[in-house]
C-alpha positions as CSV (number, residue, x, y, z in Angstrom):
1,X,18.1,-20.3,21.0
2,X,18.7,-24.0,20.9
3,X,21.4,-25.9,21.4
4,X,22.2,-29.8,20.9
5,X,17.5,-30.2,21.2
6,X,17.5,-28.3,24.6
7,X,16.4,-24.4,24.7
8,X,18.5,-21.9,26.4
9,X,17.4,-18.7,25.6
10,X,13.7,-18.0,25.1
11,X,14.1,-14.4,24.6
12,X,14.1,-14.2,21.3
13,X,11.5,-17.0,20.0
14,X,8.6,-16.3,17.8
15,X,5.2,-17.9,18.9
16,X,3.2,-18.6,15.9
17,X,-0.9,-19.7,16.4
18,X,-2.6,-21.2,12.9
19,X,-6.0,-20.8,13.1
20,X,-8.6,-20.7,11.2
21,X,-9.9,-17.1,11.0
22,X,-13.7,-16.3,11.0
23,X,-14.4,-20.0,12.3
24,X,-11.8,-20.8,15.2
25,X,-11.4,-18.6,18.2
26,X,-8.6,-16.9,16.9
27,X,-7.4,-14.6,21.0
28,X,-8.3,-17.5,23.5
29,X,-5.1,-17.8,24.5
30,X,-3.0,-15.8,26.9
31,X,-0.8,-13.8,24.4
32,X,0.2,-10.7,24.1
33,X,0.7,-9.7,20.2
34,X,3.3,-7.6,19.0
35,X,2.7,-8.1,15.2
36,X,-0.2,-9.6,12.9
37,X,0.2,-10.8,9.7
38,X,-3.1,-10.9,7.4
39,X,-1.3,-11.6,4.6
40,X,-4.2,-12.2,1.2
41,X,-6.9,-14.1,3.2
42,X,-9.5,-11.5,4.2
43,X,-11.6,-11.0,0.6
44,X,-12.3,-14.8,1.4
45,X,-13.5,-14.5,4.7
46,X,-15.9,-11.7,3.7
47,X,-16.9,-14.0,0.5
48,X,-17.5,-17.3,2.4
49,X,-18.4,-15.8,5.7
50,X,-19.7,-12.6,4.9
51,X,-19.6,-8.9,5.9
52,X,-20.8,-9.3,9.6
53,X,-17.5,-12.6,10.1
54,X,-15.3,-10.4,8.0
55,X,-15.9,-6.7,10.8
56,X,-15.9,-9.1,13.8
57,X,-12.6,-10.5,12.5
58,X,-10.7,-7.3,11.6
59,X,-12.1,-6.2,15.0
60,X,-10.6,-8.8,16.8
61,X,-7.3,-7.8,15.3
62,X,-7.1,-4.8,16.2
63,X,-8.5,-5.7,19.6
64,X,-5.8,-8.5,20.5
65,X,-2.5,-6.7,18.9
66,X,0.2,-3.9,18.5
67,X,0.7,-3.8,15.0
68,X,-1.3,-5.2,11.9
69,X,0.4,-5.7,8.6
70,X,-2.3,-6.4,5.7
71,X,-1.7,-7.6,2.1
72,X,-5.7,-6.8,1.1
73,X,-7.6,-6.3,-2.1
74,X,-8.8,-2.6,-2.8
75,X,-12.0,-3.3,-2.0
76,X,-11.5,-4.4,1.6
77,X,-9.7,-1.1,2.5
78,X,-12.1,1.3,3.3
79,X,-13.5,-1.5,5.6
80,X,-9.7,-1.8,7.5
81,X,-9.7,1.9,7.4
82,X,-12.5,2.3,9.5
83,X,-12.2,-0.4,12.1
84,X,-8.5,1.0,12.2
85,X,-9.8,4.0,13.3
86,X,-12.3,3.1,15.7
87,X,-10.0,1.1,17.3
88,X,-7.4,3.8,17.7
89,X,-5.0,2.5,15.2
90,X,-3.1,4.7,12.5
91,X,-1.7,3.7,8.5
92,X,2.1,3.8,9.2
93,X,2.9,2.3,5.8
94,X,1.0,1.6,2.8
95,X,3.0,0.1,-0.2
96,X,1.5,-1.2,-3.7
97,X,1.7,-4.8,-3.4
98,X,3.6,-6.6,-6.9
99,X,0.4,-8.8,-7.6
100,X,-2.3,-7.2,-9.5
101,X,-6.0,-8.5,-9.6
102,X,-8.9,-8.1,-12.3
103,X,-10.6,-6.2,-9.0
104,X,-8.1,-3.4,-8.1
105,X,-4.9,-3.8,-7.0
106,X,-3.3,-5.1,-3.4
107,X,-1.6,-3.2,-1.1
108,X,0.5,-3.6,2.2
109,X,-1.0,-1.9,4.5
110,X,0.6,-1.4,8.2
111,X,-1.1,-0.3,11.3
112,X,0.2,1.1,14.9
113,X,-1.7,2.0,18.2
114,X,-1.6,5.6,18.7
C-alpha cells in the first residue's frame, strides 16, 4: 500500500518479472512463485524455438511455481499434460477459452502441486 509516494505496507504487493521466455533466464532470481500466468504465448515458443525450448520452458514452470494458469492452443495440451504430471502437478480447472483458432480451440487450463 502507498501513501503520498512512500510504501507502508508491502504485504499485499504483486511482483511482476517480464521476460522473455525461451531466450532469457526466466527463475534467476530469488522468488518464490505463487501463480504463473502463460497466457497465448507458448505455440510461439515451440514454433520459433522449437520442441526441445518449448519442454525446457514448460519445465521450468512447473519447477519454479505453485500454480500455472495456461490459455494454450489444443495442440500444446498433451505436451502441458505430461510435464504436469511428471512434475507432480494436477488440472484443477480447465475452461474453453472465448477465442477460437483455425487449429483447435484454446483452453484455460489451471494447475496445482499435489
Amino acid at each position: 500500500m502507498w501513501k503520498l509516494g512512500e510504501i507502508l505496507d508491502t504485504s499485499s504487493m504483486i511482483d511482476f518479472h517480464l521476460k522473455k521466455i525461451g531466450k532469457d533466464e526466466i527463475f534467476n532470481f530469488d522468488a518464490n512463485i505463487d501463480i504463473l500466468f502463460a497466457l497465448n504465448y507458448l505455440h510461439h515458443l515451440k514454433n520459433e524455438l522449437g520442441l526441445d525450448a518449448f519442454l525446457n520452458t514448460l519445465n521450468s514452470f512447473f519447477k519454479n511455481s505453485k500454480e500455472i494458469v495456461f490459455e494454450i492452443n489444443e495442440p500444446e495440451i498433451e505436451y502441458v499434460e505430461n510435464v504436469a504430471k511428471n512434475n507432480n502437478f494436477i488440472l484443477s480447472h480447465k475452461i474453453e477459452s472465448h477465442r477460437k483458432t483455425s487449429f483447435g480451440n484454446r483452453w484455460i487450463l489451471h494447475y496445482t502441486k499435489k
